[in-house]
C-alpha positions as CSV (number, residue, x, y, z in Angstrom):
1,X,49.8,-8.1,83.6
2,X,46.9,-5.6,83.4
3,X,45.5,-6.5,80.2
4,X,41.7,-5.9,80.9
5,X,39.8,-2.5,79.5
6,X,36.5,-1.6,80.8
7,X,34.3,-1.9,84.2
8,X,31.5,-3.2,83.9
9,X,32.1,-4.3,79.9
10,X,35.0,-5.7,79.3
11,X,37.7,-6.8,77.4
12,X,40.6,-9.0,78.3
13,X,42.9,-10.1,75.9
14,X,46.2,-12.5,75.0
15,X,49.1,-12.7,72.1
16,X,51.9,-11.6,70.9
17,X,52.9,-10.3,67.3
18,X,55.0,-13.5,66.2
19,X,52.8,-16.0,68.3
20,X,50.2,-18.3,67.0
21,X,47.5,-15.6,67.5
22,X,45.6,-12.5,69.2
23,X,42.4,-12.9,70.9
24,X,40.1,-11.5,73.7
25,X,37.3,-12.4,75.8
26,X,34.3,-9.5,76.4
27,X,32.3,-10.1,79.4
28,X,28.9,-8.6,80.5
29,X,28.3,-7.4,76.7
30,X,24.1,-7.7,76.6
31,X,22.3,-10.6,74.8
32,X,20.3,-10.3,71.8
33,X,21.9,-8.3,69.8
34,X,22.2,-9.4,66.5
35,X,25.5,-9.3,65.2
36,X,26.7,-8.0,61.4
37,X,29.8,-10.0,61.3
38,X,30.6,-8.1,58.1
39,X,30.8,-5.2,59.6
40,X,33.2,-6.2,62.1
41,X,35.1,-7.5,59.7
42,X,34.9,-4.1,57.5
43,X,36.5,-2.7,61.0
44,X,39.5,-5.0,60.9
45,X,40.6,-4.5,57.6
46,X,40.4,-0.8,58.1
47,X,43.0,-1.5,60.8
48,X,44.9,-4.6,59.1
49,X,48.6,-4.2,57.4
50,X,49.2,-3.7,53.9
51,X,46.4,-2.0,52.7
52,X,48.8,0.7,51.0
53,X,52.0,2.0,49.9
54,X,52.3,4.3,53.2
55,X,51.5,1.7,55.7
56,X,53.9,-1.8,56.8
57,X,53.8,-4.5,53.9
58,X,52.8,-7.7,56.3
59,X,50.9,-9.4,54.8
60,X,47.8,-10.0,57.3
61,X,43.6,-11.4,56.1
62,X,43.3,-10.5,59.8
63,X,40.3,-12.8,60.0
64,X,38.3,-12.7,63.4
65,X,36.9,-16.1,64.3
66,X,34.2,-15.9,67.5
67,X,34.3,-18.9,70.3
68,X,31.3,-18.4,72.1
69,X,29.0,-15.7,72.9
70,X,27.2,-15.9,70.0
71,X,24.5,-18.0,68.7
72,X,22.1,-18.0,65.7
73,X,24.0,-14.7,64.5
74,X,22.5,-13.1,68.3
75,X,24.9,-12.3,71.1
76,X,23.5,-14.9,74.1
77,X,25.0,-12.6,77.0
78,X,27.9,-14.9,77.7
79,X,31.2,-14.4,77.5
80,X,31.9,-13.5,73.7
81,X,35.7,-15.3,72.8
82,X,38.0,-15.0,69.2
83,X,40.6,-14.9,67.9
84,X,42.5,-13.6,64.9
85,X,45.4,-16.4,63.7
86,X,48.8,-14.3,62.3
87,X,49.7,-15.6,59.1
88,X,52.7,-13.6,58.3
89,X,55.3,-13.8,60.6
90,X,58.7,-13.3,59.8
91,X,60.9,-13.7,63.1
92,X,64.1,-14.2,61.4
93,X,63.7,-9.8,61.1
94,X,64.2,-9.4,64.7
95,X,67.0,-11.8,65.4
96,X,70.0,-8.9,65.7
97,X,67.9,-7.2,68.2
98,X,67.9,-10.6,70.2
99,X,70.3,-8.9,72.8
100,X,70.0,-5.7,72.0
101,X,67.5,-2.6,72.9
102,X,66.4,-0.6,70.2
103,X,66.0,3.6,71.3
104,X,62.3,4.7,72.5
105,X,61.1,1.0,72.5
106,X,59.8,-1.2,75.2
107,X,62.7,-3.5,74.4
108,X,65.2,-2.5,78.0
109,X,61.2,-2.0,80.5
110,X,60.1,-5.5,79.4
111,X,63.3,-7.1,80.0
112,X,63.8,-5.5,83.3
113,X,60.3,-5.5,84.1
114,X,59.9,-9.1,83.7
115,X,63.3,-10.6,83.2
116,X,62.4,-12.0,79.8
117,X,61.1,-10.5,76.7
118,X,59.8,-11.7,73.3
119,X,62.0,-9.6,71.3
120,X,60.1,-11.1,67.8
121,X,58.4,-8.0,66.8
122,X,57.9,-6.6,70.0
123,X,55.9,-9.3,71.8
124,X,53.1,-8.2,73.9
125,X,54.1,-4.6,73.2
126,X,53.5,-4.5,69.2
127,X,51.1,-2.8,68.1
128,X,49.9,-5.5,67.1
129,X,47.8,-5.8,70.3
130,X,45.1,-3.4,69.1
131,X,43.5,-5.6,66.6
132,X,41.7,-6.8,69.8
133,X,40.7,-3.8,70.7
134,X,39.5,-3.3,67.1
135,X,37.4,-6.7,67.1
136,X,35.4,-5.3,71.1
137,X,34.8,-1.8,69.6
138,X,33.2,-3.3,66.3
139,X,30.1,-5.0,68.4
140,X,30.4,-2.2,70.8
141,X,29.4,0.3,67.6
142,X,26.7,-2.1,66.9
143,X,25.4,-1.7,70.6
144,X,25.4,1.7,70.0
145,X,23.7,2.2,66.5
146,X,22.3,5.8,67.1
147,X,25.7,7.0,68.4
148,X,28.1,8.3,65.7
149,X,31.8,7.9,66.0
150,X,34.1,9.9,63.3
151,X,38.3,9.9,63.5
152,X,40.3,11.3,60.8
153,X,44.1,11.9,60.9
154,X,44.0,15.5,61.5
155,X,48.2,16.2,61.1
156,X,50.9,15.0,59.4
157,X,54.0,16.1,60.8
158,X,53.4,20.2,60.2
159,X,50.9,19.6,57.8
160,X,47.4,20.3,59.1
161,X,44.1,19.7,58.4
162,X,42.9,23.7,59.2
163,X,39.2,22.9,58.6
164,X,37.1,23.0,61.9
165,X,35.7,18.9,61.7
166,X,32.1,20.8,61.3
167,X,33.3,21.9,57.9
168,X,34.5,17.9,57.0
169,X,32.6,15.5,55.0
170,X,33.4,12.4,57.2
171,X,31.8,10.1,54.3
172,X,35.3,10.5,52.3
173,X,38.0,10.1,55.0
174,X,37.7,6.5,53.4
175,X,38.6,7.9,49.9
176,X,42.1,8.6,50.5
177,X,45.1,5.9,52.3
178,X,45.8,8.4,54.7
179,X,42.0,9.0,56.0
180,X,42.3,12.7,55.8
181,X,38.7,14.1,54.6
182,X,40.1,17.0,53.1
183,X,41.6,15.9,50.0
184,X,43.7,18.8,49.4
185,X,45.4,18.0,52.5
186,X,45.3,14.1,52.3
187,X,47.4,15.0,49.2
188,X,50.4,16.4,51.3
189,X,49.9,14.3,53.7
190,X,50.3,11.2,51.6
191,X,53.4,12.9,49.6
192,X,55.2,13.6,53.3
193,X,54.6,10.1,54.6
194,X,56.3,9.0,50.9
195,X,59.0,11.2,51.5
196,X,60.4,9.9,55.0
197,X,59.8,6.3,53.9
198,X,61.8,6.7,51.4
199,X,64.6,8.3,53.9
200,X,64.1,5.3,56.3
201,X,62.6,7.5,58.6
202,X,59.1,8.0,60.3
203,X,57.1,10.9,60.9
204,X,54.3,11.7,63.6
205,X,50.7,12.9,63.8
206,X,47.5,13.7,65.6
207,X,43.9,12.1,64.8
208,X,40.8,14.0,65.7
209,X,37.4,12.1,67.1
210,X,34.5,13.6,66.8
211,X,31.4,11.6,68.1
212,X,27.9,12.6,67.6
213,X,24.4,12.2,69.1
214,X,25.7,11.1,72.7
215,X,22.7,11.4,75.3
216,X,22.9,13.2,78.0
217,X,24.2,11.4,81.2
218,X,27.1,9.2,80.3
219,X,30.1,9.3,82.7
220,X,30.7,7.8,86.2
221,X,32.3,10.7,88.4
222,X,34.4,11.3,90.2
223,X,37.0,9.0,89.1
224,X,35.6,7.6,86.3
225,X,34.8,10.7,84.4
226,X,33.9,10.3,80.4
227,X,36.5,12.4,79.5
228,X,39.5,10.3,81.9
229,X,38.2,7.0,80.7
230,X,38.3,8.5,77.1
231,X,41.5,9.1,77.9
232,X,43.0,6.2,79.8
233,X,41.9,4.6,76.5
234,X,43.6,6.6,73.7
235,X,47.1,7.1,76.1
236,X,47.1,3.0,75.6
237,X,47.7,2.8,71.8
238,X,51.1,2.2,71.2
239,X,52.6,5.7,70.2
240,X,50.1,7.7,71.8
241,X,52.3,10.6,73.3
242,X,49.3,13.2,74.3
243,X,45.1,13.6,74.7
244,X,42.9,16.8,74.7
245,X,39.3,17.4,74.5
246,X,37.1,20.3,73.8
247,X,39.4,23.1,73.6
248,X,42.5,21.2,75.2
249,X,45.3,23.3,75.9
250,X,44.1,26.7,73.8
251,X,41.6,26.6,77.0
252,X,44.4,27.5,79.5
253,X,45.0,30.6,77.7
254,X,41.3,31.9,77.5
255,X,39.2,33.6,80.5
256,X,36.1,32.3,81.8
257,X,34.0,35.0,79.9
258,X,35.6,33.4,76.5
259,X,35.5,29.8,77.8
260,X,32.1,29.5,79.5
261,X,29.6,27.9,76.8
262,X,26.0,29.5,77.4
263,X,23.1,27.5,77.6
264,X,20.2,28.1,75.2
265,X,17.1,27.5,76.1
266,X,16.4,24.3,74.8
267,X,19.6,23.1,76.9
268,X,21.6,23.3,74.2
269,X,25.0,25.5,74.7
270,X,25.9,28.5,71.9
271,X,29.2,27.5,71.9
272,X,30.7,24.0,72.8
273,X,34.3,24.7,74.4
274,X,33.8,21.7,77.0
275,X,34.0,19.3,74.3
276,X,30.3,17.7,75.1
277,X,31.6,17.2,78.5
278,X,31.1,18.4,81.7
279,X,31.7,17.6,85.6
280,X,32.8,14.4,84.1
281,X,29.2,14.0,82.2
282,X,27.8,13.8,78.8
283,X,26.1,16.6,78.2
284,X,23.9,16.2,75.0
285,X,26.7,18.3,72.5
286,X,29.0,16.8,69.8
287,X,32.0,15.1,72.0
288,X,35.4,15.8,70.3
289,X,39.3,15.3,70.7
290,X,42.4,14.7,69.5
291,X,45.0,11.9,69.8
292,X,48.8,12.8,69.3
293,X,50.9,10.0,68.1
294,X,54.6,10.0,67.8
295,X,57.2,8.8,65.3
296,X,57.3,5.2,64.8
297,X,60.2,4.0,67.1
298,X,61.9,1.2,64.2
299,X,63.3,3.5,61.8
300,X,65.7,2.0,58.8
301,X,68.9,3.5,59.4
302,X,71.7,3.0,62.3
303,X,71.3,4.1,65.9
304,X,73.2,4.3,68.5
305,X,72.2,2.0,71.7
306,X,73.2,-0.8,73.9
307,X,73.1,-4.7,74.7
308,X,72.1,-6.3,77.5
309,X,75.4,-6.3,79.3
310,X,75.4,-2.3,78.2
311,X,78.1,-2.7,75.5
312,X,77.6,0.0,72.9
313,X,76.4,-1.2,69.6
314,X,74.7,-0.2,66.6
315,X,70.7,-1.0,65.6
316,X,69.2,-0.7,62.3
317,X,65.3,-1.3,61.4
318,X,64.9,-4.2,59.6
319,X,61.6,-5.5,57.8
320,X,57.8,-4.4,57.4
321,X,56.9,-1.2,59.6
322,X,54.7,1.9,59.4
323,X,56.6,5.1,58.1
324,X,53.6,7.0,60.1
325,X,50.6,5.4,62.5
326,X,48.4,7.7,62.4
327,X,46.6,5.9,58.9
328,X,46.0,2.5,60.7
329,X,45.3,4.5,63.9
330,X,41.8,5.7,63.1
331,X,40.3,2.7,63.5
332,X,41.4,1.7,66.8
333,X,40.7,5.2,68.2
334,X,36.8,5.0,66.9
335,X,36.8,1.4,68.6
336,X,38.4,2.0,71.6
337,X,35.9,5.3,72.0
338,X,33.0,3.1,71.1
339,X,34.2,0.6,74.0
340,X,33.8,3.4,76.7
341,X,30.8,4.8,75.7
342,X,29.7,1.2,75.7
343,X,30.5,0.2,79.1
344,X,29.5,3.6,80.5
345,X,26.2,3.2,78.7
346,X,25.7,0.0,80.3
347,X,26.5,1.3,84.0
348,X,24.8,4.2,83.3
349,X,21.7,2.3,82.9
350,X,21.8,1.2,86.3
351,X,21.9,4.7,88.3
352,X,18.5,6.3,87.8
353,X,14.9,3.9,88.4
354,X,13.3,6.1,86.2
355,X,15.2,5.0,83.0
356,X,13.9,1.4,83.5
Protein backbone atom coordinates (compact mmCIF):
# COMPACT_ATOMS: atom_id res chain seq x y z
CA UNK A 1 0.00 0.00 0.00
CA UNK A 2 1.15 3.55 -0.81
CA UNK A 3 0.69 5.20 2.32
CA UNK A 4 3.64 7.76 2.34
CA UNK A 5 2.99 11.69 1.43
CA UNK A 6 5.87 13.92 0.65
CA UNK A 7 9.55 13.74 -0.97
CA UNK A 8 11.97 14.75 0.75
CA UNK A 9 9.46 15.36 4.14
CA UNK A 10 7.51 12.80 4.82
CA UNK A 11 4.86 11.19 6.26
CA UNK A 12 3.97 7.52 6.44
CA UNK A 13 1.25 6.36 8.39
CA UNK A 14 -0.81 3.08 9.86
CA UNK A 15 -4.56 2.34 11.36
CA UNK A 16 -7.72 1.73 10.80
CA UNK A 17 -10.94 3.41 12.19
CA UNK A 18 -12.03 0.41 14.60
CA UNK A 19 -8.31 -0.59 15.40
CA UNK A 20 -6.30 0.06 18.49
CA UNK A 21 -5.08 3.33 16.93
CA UNK A 22 -3.76 5.88 14.05
CA UNK A 23 -0.26 6.90 13.89
CA UNK A 24 2.56 8.19 11.51
CA UNK A 25 6.13 8.45 11.29
CA UNK A 26 7.68 12.05 9.58
CA UNK A 27 11.13 11.69 8.42
CA UNK A 28 13.74 14.38 7.38
CA UNK A 29 11.47 17.09 9.37
CA UNK A 30 14.63 19.60 10.61
CA UNK A 31 15.91 19.67 14.20
CA UNK A 32 15.59 22.41 16.59
CA UNK A 33 12.51 23.44 16.28
CA UNK A 34 10.71 23.98 19.23
CA UNK A 35 7.53 22.41 19.31
CA UNK A 36 4.01 24.13 20.85
CA UNK A 37 2.43 20.85 21.52
CA UNK A 38 -0.73 22.90 22.35
CA UNK A 39 -0.99 24.06 19.18
CA UNK A 40 -0.99 20.82 17.61
CA UNK A 41 -3.36 19.78 19.72
CA UNK A 42 -5.65 22.94 19.00
CA UNK A 43 -5.31 21.43 15.22
CA UNK A 44 -6.72 18.06 16.14
CA UNK A 45 -9.59 19.05 17.94
CA UNK A 46 -10.52 21.36 15.10
CA UNK A 47 -10.54 18.09 13.07
CA UNK A 48 -11.91 15.62 15.91
CA UNK A 49 -15.73 14.19 16.04
CA UNK A 50 -18.31 15.60 17.97
CA UNK A 51 -17.60 19.01 18.30
CA UNK A 52 -21.30 19.93 17.13
CA UNK A 53 -24.78 19.16 16.28
CA UNK A 54 -23.87 19.12 12.32
CA UNK A 55 -20.93 16.87 12.54
CA UNK A 56 -20.77 12.63 13.56
CA UNK A 57 -21.44 12.18 17.43
CA UNK A 58 -18.25 9.71 18.11
CA UNK A 59 -17.08 10.48 20.83
CA UNK A 60 -13.11 10.97 20.16
CA UNK A 61 -10.28 13.31 22.88
CA UNK A 62 -8.26 12.55 19.78
CA UNK A 63 -5.07 12.90 21.90
CA UNK A 64 -1.70 12.79 19.95
CA UNK A 65 1.06 11.15 21.90
CA UNK A 66 4.84 11.62 20.20
CA UNK A 67 7.39 8.45 20.27
CA UNK A 68 10.45 10.01 19.32
CA UNK A 69 11.71 12.88 17.51
CA UNK A 70 11.48 15.09 20.03
CA UNK A 71 13.44 15.97 23.01
CA UNK A 72 13.37 18.78 25.69
CA UNK A 73 10.18 20.16 23.81
CA UNK A 74 12.94 20.58 20.42
CA UNK A 75 12.48 18.39 17.34
CA UNK A 76 16.15 16.37 17.37
CA UNK A 77 15.98 15.75 13.40
CA UNK A 78 14.97 12.10 13.80
CA UNK A 79 12.34 10.34 12.85
CA UNK A 80 9.28 12.12 14.77
CA UNK A 81 6.59 8.84 15.72
CA UNK A 82 2.69 9.09 17.47
CA UNK A 83 0.01 8.02 17.70
CA UNK A 84 -3.63 8.92 18.49
CA UNK A 85 -5.41 5.73 20.54
CA UNK A 86 -9.49 5.53 19.39
CA UNK A 87 -11.53 5.41 22.20
CA UNK A 88 -14.86 5.13 20.78
CA UNK A 89 -15.40 2.32 18.71
CA UNK A 90 -18.51 0.87 18.11
CA UNK A 91 -18.08 -2.19 15.56
CA UNK A 92 -21.30 -3.81 16.38
CA UNK A 93 -22.67 -0.60 13.74
CA UNK A 94 -21.08 -2.11 10.81
CA UNK A 95 -21.92 -5.84 11.31
CA UNK A 96 -24.93 -6.04 8.44
CA UNK A 97 -22.50 -4.54 5.97
CA UNK A 98 -20.11 -7.63 6.94
CA UNK A 99 -20.99 -9.12 3.40
CA UNK A 100 -22.35 -6.49 1.86
CA UNK A 101 -21.13 -3.32 -0.33
CA UNK A 102 -22.58 -0.16 0.45
CA UNK A 103 -23.13 2.33 -2.99
CA UNK A 104 -20.07 4.92 -3.71
CA UNK A 105 -17.92 3.29 -0.98
CA UNK A 106 -14.59 1.58 -1.11
CA UNK A 107 -16.37 -1.44 0.39
CA UNK A 108 -16.47 -3.87 -3.41
CA UNK A 109 -12.25 -2.07 -4.52
CA UNK A 110 -10.85 -3.16 -1.12
CA UNK A 111 -12.34 -6.48 -1.22
CA UNK A 112 -11.34 -7.06 -4.72
CA UNK A 113 -8.32 -5.19 -4.48
CA UNK A 114 -6.94 -7.08 -1.69
CA UNK A 115 -9.21 -10.05 -1.08
CA UNK A 116 -10.03 -8.96 2.44
CA UNK A 117 -11.43 -5.82 3.91
CA UNK A 118 -12.03 -4.41 7.35
CA UNK A 119 -15.58 -3.65 6.82
CA UNK A 120 -15.69 -1.97 10.77
CA UNK A 121 -16.08 1.63 9.71
CA UNK A 122 -14.35 1.49 6.64
CA UNK A 123 -10.93 0.30 7.70
CA UNK A 124 -8.01 1.86 6.11
CA UNK A 125 -10.41 3.86 3.97
CA UNK A 126 -12.36 5.93 6.79
CA UNK A 127 -11.82 9.09 6.98
CA UNK A 128 -10.59 8.54 9.79
CA UNK A 129 -7.08 8.28 8.24
CA UNK A 130 -6.61 12.11 8.07
CA UNK A 131 -6.10 12.77 11.64
CA UNK A 132 -2.52 11.82 10.72
CA UNK A 133 -2.38 13.99 8.24
CA UNK A 134 -3.65 16.55 10.70
CA UNK A 135 -0.99 15.71 13.53
CA UNK A 136 2.31 16.24 10.18
CA UNK A 137 0.71 19.50 9.01
CA UNK A 138 0.44 20.93 12.70
CA UNK A 139 4.56 20.98 13.09
CA UNK A 140 4.74 21.61 9.48
CA UNK A 141 2.76 25.13 10.25
CA UNK A 142 5.17 25.57 12.97
CA UNK A 143 8.12 25.19 10.48
CA UNK A 144 6.54 27.62 8.51
CA UNK A 145 5.57 30.47 11.00
CA UNK A 146 5.73 33.48 8.49
CA UNK A 147 3.61 31.49 6.01
CA UNK A 148 -0.24 31.89 6.47
CA UNK A 149 -2.59 29.17 5.66
CA UNK A 150 -6.63 30.09 5.68
CA UNK A 151 -9.58 27.35 4.56
CA UNK A 152 -13.08 28.15 5.05
CA UNK A 153 -16.00 26.06 3.63
CA UNK A 154 -16.88 28.18 0.77
CA UNK A 155 -20.42 26.12 -0.33
CA UNK A 156 -22.95 24.34 1.06
CA UNK A 157 -24.76 22.46 -1.39
CA UNK A 158 -26.16 25.75 -3.64
CA UNK A 159 -25.51 27.93 -0.93
CA UNK A 160 -22.44 30.13 -1.52
CA UNK A 161 -20.24 32.16 0.16
CA UNK A 162 -20.27 35.19 -2.87
CA UNK A 163 -17.66 37.22 -1.08
CA UNK A 164 -14.21 37.25 -2.89
CA UNK A 165 -11.85 35.63 0.35
CA UNK A 166 -10.13 39.33 0.12
CA UNK A 167 -13.36 40.65 1.54
CA UNK A 168 -13.37 37.66 4.49
CA UNK A 169 -12.24 38.13 8.01
CA UNK A 170 -10.49 34.72 8.38
CA UNK A 171 -10.26 35.45 12.33
CA UNK A 172 -14.08 34.33 12.68
CA UNK A 173 -14.34 31.26 10.39
CA UNK A 174 -13.80 29.76 13.99
CA UNK A 175 -17.00 31.58 15.30
CA UNK A 176 -19.51 29.50 13.66
CA UNK A 177 -19.63 25.10 13.47
CA UNK A 178 -19.69 25.23 10.00
CA UNK A 179 -16.32 27.48 9.53
CA UNK A 180 -17.96 29.84 7.09
CA UNK A 181 -16.50 33.50 7.84
CA UNK A 182 -19.40 35.11 6.56
CA UNK A 183 -21.93 34.80 9.13
CA UNK A 184 -24.89 35.55 7.13
CA UNK A 185 -24.07 32.66 5.09
CA UNK A 186 -22.67 30.28 7.90
CA UNK A 187 -26.38 30.76 8.96
CA UNK A 188 -27.86 28.88 5.89
CA UNK A 189 -25.31 26.87 5.69
CA UNK A 190 -25.77 25.49 9.23
CA UNK A 191 -29.77 25.43 8.72
CA UNK A 192 -29.15 23.19 5.29
CA UNK A 193 -26.72 20.75 6.86
CA UNK A 194 -29.77 20.50 9.79
CA UNK A 195 -32.21 19.94 7.25
CA UNK A 196 -30.74 16.76 5.43
CA UNK A 197 -29.64 15.27 8.78
CA UNK A 198 -32.75 15.30 9.75
CA UNK A 199 -33.91 13.50 6.22
CA UNK A 200 -31.05 10.90 6.70
CA UNK A 201 -29.40 12.28 3.97
CA UNK A 202 -26.02 14.14 3.33
CA UNK A 203 -25.19 17.11 1.33
CA UNK A 204 -21.90 18.23 -0.40
CA UNK A 205 -19.57 21.25 -0.56
CA UNK A 206 -16.40 23.07 -1.64
CA UNK A 207 -13.70 24.67 0.87
CA UNK A 208 -11.55 27.52 -0.33
CA UNK A 209 -7.55 27.84 0.77
CA UNK A 210 -6.20 30.79 0.65
CA UNK A 211 -2.43 31.00 1.79
CA UNK A 212 -0.53 34.09 2.24
CA UNK A 213 3.07 35.36 2.30
CA UNK A 214 4.63 32.41 0.24
CA UNK A 215 8.17 33.40 -1.08
CA UNK A 216 8.97 33.31 -4.24
CA UNK A 217 10.57 30.00 -5.62
CA UNK A 218 8.69 27.06 -4.13
CA UNK A 219 7.87 24.27 -6.52
CA UNK A 220 9.92 21.42 -8.15
CA UNK A 221 9.06 21.33 -12.03
CA UNK A 222 8.37 19.70 -14.10
CA UNK A 223 6.60 16.96 -12.36
CA UNK A 224 6.49 18.17 -9.23
CA UNK A 225 4.91 21.49 -9.79
CA UNK A 226 3.37 23.40 -6.53
CA UNK A 227 0.22 23.51 -7.84
CA UNK A 228 0.12 19.21 -8.82
CA UNK A 229 1.57 18.47 -5.51
CA UNK A 230 -1.15 20.87 -4.01
CA UNK A 231 -3.23 18.84 -5.76
CA UNK A 232 -2.18 15.20 -5.37
CA UNK A 233 -2.76 16.30 -1.78
CA UNK A 234 -6.33 17.61 -1.51
CA UNK A 235 -7.71 14.66 -4.40
CA UNK A 236 -6.56 12.18 -1.25
CA UNK A 237 -9.09 13.36 1.34
CA UNK A 238 -11.77 10.96 1.45
CA UNK A 239 -14.68 12.68 -0.56
CA UNK A 240 -12.60 14.94 -2.49
CA UNK A 241 -14.32 14.81 -5.98
CA UNK A 242 -12.46 17.93 -7.77
CA UNK A 243 -9.34 20.74 -7.40
CA UNK A 244 -8.84 24.19 -8.99
CA UNK A 245 -6.56 27.01 -8.44
CA UNK A 246 -6.36 30.53 -9.38
CA UNK A 247 -9.06 31.01 -11.72
CA UNK A 248 -9.77 27.11 -12.29
CA UNK A 249 -12.17 26.39 -14.86
CA UNK A 250 -13.64 30.24 -15.36
CA UNK A 251 -10.00 30.48 -16.98
CA UNK A 252 -10.89 28.22 -19.97
CA UNK A 253 -13.44 30.56 -20.93
CA UNK A 254 -11.31 33.90 -20.84
CA UNK A 255 -8.62 35.07 -23.59
CA UNK A 256 -5.17 35.61 -22.90
CA UNK A 257 -5.67 39.47 -22.91
CA UNK A 258 -8.29 38.87 -19.89
CA UNK A 259 -6.17 36.05 -18.28
CA UNK A 260 -2.56 37.32 -18.50
CA UNK A 261 -1.73 39.06 -14.92
CA UNK A 262 0.67 42.10 -15.59
CA UNK A 263 3.65 42.66 -13.74
CA UNK A 264 4.13 45.84 -11.77
CA UNK A 265 7.17 47.08 -11.28
CA UNK A 266 7.98 46.00 -8.02
CA UNK A 267 7.37 42.30 -9.43
CA UNK A 268 4.17 42.23 -8.11
CA UNK A 269 1.24 41.34 -10.74
CA UNK A 270 -2.13 43.85 -11.06
CA UNK A 271 -4.13 41.07 -11.13
CA UNK A 272 -3.55 37.52 -9.72
CA UNK A 273 -5.48 34.99 -12.18
CA UNK A 274 -2.54 32.21 -11.83
CA UNK A 275 -3.37 31.71 -8.34
CA UNK A 276 0.30 32.69 -6.94
CA UNK A 277 1.52 30.12 -9.29
CA UNK A 278 3.27 29.89 -12.26
CA UNK A 279 5.45 27.37 -14.56
CA UNK A 280 4.92 25.21 -11.62
CA UNK A 281 6.53 28.07 -9.20
CA UNK A 282 5.67 30.21 -6.38
CA UNK A 283 5.55 33.40 -7.46
CA UNK A 284 5.50 35.85 -4.43
CA UNK A 285 1.23 36.48 -4.75
CA UNK A 286 -1.47 35.13 -2.40
CA UNK A 287 -1.87 31.23 -3.46
CA UNK A 288 -5.53 30.17 -3.55
CA UNK A 289 -8.03 27.23 -4.35
CA UNK A 290 -10.77 25.33 -3.88
CA UNK A 291 -11.53 21.81 -2.75
CA UNK A 292 -14.94 20.11 -3.89
CA UNK A 293 -16.16 17.40 -1.64
CA UNK A 294 -19.00 15.22 -2.28
CA UNK A 295 -22.05 13.85 -0.33
CA UNK A 296 -21.09 11.64 2.39
CA UNK A 297 -21.45 8.04 0.96
CA UNK A 298 -23.38 6.37 4.50
CA UNK A 299 -26.61 7.94 4.32
CA UNK A 300 -29.56 6.66 6.87
CA UNK A 301 -32.14 5.35 4.75
CA UNK A 302 -32.31 2.08 2.32
CA UNK A 303 -30.32 1.52 -0.85
CA UNK A 304 -30.29 -0.66 -3.21
CA UNK A 305 -26.92 -2.86 -3.61
CA UNK A 306 -25.35 -6.24 -3.49
CA UNK A 307 -23.41 -8.99 -1.42
CA UNK A 308 -20.50 -10.49 -2.05
CA UNK A 309 -21.89 -13.45 -4.05
CA UNK A 310 -23.91 -10.36 -6.05
CA UNK A 311 -27.29 -11.23 -4.51
CA UNK A 312 -29.41 -8.02 -4.40
CA UNK A 313 -30.09 -6.71 -1.02
CA UNK A 314 -30.92 -3.69 0.84
CA UNK A 315 -28.29 -1.29 2.93
CA UNK A 316 -29.15 1.22 5.46
CA UNK A 317 -26.61 3.76 7.33
CA UNK A 318 -26.41 2.89 10.71
CA UNK A 319 -24.54 4.86 13.58
CA UNK A 320 -22.34 8.22 13.97
CA UNK A 321 -21.58 9.93 10.45
CA UNK A 322 -21.15 13.40 9.01
CA UNK A 323 -24.46 14.75 7.35
CA UNK A 324 -21.72 17.16 5.33
CA UNK A 325 -17.55 16.98 5.47
CA UNK A 326 -16.85 20.00 4.48
CA UNK A 327 -16.93 21.40 8.61
CA UNK A 328 -14.25 18.85 9.74
CA UNK A 329 -12.56 19.27 6.33
CA UNK A 330 -10.87 22.61 6.90
CA UNK A 331 -8.50 21.46 8.98
CA UNK A 332 -7.05 18.78 7.08
CA UNK A 333 -6.99 20.87 3.90
CA UNK A 334 -4.77 23.79 5.83
CA UNK A 335 -2.53 20.69 7.08
CA UNK A 336 -2.20 18.83 4.24
CA UNK A 337 -1.21 22.41 2.23
CA UNK A 338 1.12 23.23 5.10
CA UNK A 339 2.81 19.60 4.52
CA UNK A 340 3.67 20.56 0.72
CA UNK A 341 4.88 23.78 1.21
CA UNK A 342 6.86 22.16 3.87
CA UNK A 343 8.67 19.66 1.99
CA UNK A 344 8.98 21.87 -1.02
CA UNK A 345 10.53 24.49 1.22
CA UNK A 346 12.97 22.05 2.40
CA UNK A 347 14.04 20.91 -1.20
CA UNK A 348 13.86 24.17 -2.30
CA UNK A 349 16.62 25.00 0.01
CA UNK A 350 18.91 22.85 -1.73
CA UNK A 351 18.78 24.14 -5.47
CA UNK A 352 20.38 27.66 -5.41
CA UNK A 353 24.18 28.09 -3.40
CA UNK A 354 23.28 31.50 -2.97
CA UNK A 355 20.46 30.86 -0.47
CA UNK A 356 23.00 29.18 2.01
Amino acid sequence: MFNTLGNLLSLTTFGESHGLAYGGIINNFPAGLEVDLDKIQYELDRRKPGQSAIVTQRKESDTVKFLSGIFDGKTTGTPIGFIIENENQKSKDYDHIAQSYRPSHADFTYDQKFGIRDYRGGGKSSARETINWVVAGALAKQLLSDIEINAYVSSVGEIFCEKPYQALDFSKTESNDVRCPDAETAEKMISKIKEIKKEGNTIGGTITCVIKNVPVGIGEPVFSKLQAELAKAMLNINACKGFEYGSGFCGAKMTGSEHNDEFNTDFTTKSNLSGGIQGGISNGMDIYFRVAFKPVATILRPQNSVDKDGNAVTVEGKGRHDPCVVPRAVPVVESLAAFVLADLFLINKTRNLNQF
